[in-house]
N, C-alpha and C positions, 0 to 999 in steps of 0.2 A: 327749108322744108315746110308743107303746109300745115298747121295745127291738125286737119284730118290724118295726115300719114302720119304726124309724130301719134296721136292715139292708136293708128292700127300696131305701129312697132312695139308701145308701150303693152298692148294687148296679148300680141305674138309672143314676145319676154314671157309675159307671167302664164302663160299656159305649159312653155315648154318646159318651165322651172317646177309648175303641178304634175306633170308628167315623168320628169325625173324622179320626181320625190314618190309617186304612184310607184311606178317602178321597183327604183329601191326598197319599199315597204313590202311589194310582193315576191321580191329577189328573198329579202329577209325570212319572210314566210317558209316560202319553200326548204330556205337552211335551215330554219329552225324545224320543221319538218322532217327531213333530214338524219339530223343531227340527234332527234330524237327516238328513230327508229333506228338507228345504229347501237347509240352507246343508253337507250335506256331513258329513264326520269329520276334523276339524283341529285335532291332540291331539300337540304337539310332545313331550310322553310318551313317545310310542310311536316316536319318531324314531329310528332308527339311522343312525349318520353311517358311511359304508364308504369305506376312501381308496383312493384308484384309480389304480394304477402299471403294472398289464396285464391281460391278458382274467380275465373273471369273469363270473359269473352269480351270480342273486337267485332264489328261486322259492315258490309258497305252500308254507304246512303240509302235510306228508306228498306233495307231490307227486311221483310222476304218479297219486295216490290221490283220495280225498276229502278236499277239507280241511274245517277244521272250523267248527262256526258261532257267532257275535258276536265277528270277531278281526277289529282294525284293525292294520294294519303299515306304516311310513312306513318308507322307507330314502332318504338325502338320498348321493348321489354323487358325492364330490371329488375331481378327479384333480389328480395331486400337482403337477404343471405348469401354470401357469395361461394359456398359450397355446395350448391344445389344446379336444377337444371332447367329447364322450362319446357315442359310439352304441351305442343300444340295437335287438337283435334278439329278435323273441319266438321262442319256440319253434315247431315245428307242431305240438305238443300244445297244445290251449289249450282249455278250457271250464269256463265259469262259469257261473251261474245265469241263464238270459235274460233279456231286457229286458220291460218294459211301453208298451205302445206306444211301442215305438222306443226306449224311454229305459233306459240301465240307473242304474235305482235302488237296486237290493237289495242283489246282491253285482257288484262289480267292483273292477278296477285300471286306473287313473288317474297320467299320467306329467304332471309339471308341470315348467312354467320357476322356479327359484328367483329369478333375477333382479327378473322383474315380474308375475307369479302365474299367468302366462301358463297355461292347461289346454292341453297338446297335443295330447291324447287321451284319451277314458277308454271300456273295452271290458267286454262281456259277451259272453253267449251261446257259442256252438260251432261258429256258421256260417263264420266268416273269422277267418284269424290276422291278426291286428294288423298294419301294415307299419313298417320301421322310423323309428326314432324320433333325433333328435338335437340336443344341448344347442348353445343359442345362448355360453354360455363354458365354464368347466370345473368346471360342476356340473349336476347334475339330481335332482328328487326324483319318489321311486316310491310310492304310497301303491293299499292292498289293503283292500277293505272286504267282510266277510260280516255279513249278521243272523241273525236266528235261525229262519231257514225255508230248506229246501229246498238244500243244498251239493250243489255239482258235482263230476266229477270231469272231466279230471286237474287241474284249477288252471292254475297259468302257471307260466311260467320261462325270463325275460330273461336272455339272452346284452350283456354289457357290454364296449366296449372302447374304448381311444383313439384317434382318428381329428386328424391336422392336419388346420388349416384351411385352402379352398383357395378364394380368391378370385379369382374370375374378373370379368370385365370385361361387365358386364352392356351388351346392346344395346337401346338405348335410344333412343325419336325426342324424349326429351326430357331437359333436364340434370339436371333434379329429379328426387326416391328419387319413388316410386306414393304414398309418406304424404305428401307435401307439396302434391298436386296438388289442387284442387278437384275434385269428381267428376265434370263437364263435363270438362275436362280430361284427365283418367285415364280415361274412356270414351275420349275419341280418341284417348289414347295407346296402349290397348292394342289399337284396331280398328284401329291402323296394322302391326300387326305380323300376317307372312305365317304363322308356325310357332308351335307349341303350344309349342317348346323354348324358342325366344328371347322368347316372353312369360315364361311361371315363369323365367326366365333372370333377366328385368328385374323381377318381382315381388318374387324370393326369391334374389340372387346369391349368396348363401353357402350355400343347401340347395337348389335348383332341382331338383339330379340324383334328390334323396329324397324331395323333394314332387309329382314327374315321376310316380316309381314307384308312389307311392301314391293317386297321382292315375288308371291303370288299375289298379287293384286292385281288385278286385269286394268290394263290401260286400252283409252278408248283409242288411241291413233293408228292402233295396226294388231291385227288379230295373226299371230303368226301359221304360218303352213300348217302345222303339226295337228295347229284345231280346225285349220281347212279342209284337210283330207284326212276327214276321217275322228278326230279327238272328239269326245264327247264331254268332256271337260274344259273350261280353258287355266286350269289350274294343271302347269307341268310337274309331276313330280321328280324332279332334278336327282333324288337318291336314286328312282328306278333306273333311269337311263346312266347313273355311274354305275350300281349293280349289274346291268344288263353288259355294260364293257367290263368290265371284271370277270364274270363269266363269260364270257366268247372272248378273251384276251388267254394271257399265257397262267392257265390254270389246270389242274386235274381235273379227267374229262373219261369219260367210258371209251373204251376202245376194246375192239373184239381181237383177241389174239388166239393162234394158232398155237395148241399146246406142242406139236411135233417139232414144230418150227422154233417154239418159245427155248424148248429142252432139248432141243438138237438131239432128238431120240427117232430115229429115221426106221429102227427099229420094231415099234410097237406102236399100236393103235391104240387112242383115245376116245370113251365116249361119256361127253361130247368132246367133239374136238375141237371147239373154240369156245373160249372162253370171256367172260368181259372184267376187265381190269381197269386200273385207273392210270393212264398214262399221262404226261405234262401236253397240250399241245395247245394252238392259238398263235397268232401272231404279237410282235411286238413293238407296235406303233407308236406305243407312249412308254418307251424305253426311258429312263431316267441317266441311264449313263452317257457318257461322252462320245462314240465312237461308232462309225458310217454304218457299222450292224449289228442290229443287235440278235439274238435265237435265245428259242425257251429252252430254258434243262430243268431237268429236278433237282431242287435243295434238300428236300429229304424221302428218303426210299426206305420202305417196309417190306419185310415179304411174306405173304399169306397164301397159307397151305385150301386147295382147295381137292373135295374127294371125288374123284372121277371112277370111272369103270375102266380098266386098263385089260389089254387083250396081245395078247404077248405068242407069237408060234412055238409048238413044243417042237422040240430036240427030238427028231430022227422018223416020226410021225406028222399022220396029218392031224388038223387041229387045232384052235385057240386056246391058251390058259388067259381065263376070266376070274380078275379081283381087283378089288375096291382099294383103290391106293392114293396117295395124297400127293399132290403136285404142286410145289413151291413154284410161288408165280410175284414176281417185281410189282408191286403198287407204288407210286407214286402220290408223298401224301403232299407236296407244298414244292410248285415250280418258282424260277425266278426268270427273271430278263439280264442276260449278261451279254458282253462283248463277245462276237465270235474270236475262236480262239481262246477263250479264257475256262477255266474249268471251273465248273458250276461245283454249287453249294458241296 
């Protein structure tokens, strides 16, 4: 072979061996890429541990500016007391790069339970500040993710401080926590309770009061129907619409009844002759019992005298006898939902 061919062969080799290696490097890329929008940035590297003895704050790079892009920031937060708890407030400066259908994948921050990897939030976009956030014991970890497109400005910047813990006496129609219940069960437990407060009460008795808060707080990713057509609020009140099924459910209700018919008095005129009482009616869609059907009865009946004009024919002539007489009539004070077939209260 001539020295000219042996340099082109020698040549041909070391390109195709830069080309593998090319290759390879942007094969890796892409996984890494990947790899990163699936399962997240969890790189104890970047962790900053901060010890927590009174108020403070965390906030991205250069904020309330632009921060800047491919920076992951973990800050894990121990406060020095380990009977206590850690609340976090965001700022009302907050934006970050938006979400993708709904989801923020690109750049956000993300507040986690260290305990048990619990996610308790994780935020993007500009539309709503975050609401507050707080540790189930006396840590928490804050982790900040940007890539390499498109940084927001102002970032964030959590306000941190110590909060005791204050356990209150969760109202409950049952003796078990809501995780131990079968979901049969947990369904009629919480369609037993009258108020928004005393269920997250019994859901969450250690944070109720902050899961309450952030429960009407308006999130920016979807404005529901109820404030499309027609709500002038976007704040639902959750008590009105259980109140409003409670009444049009199986409860005492006005009903106009016929006194001739009520008294099986075929005999005598009434005026007036109908009356309004309270009878049980409603249906019973959120029946609590076990069984294919359920119908409203009264649990407890009263009966109230009411004074009518009574008109009665006399004996052997023509002519009404007219007087003022009192007519026991069935009130219905307290319906329930029982199995058909079964005898109510």
């Amino acid at each position: 072979m001539s020295l000219f061919g042996l340099l082109l062969l020698t040549s041909a080799l070391a390109g195709q061996r830069q080309g593998t290696q090319a290759e390879s490097n942007l094969s890796s890329k892409f996984q890494f890429s990947s790899n990163k929008e699936q399962n997240g940035v969890q790189d104890p590297q970047h962790e900053r541990i901060i010890t927590v003895s009174t108020n403070g704050s965390i906030h991205s790079p250069r904020f309330p500016h632009t921060y800047p892009r491919n920076t992951v920031l973990v800050w894990r937060l121990v406060a020095v007391e380990e009977n206590v708890w850690i609340q976090l407030t965001f700022d009302e400066r907050f934006g970050l790069e938006d979400p993708e259908d709904d989801i923020c994948k690109y750049d956000f921050v993300e507040v986690e339970e260290p305990s048990d990897g619990t996610i308790l939030g994780r935020w993007c976009g500009s539309g709503t500040v975050p609401g507050k956030q707080i540790s189930k014991g006396n840590q928490i970890r804050i982790r900040f993710v940007s890539d390499e497109y498109f940084p927001s400005e102002p970032g964030f910047c959590i306000h941190y401080n110590i909060v005791m813990p204050q356990f209150t006496e969760a109202v409950s129609p049952s003796v078990l926590p809501p995780s131990a219940l079968p979901l049969d069960l947990l369904n009629n437990a919480i369609t037993a309770f009258s108020t928004l407060e005393d269920l997250i009460r019994y859901l969450e008795p250690e944070r109720w009061q902050l899961d309450l808060e952030d429960l009407y707080r308006p999130t920016w990713q979807l404005l529901g129907k109820a404030f499309v057509f027609g709500r002038k609020s976007r704040v639902v009140d959750l008590n009105l619409l259980t109140e409003e099924v409670r009444l049009y459910s199986c409860t005492p209700r006005n009903f106009s009844v016929s006194i001739r018919e009520e008294l099986k008095r075929t005999d005598t005129i009434f005026w007036p002759g109908c009356l309004l009482v309270k009878r049980c009616g409603g249906n019973c869609a959120c029946c609590l019992h076990n069984c294919n059907e359920c119908q409203c009865v009264p649990s407890k009946v009263t009966k109230k005298y009411h004074e009518v004009l009574q008109l009665r024919p006399k004996t052997g002539v023509r002519g009404l006898h007219k007087s003022l007489t009192d007519v026991a009539l069935e009130h219905h004070e307290e319906c329930d939902c029982v199995c058909r077939g079964s005898t109510g209260g």
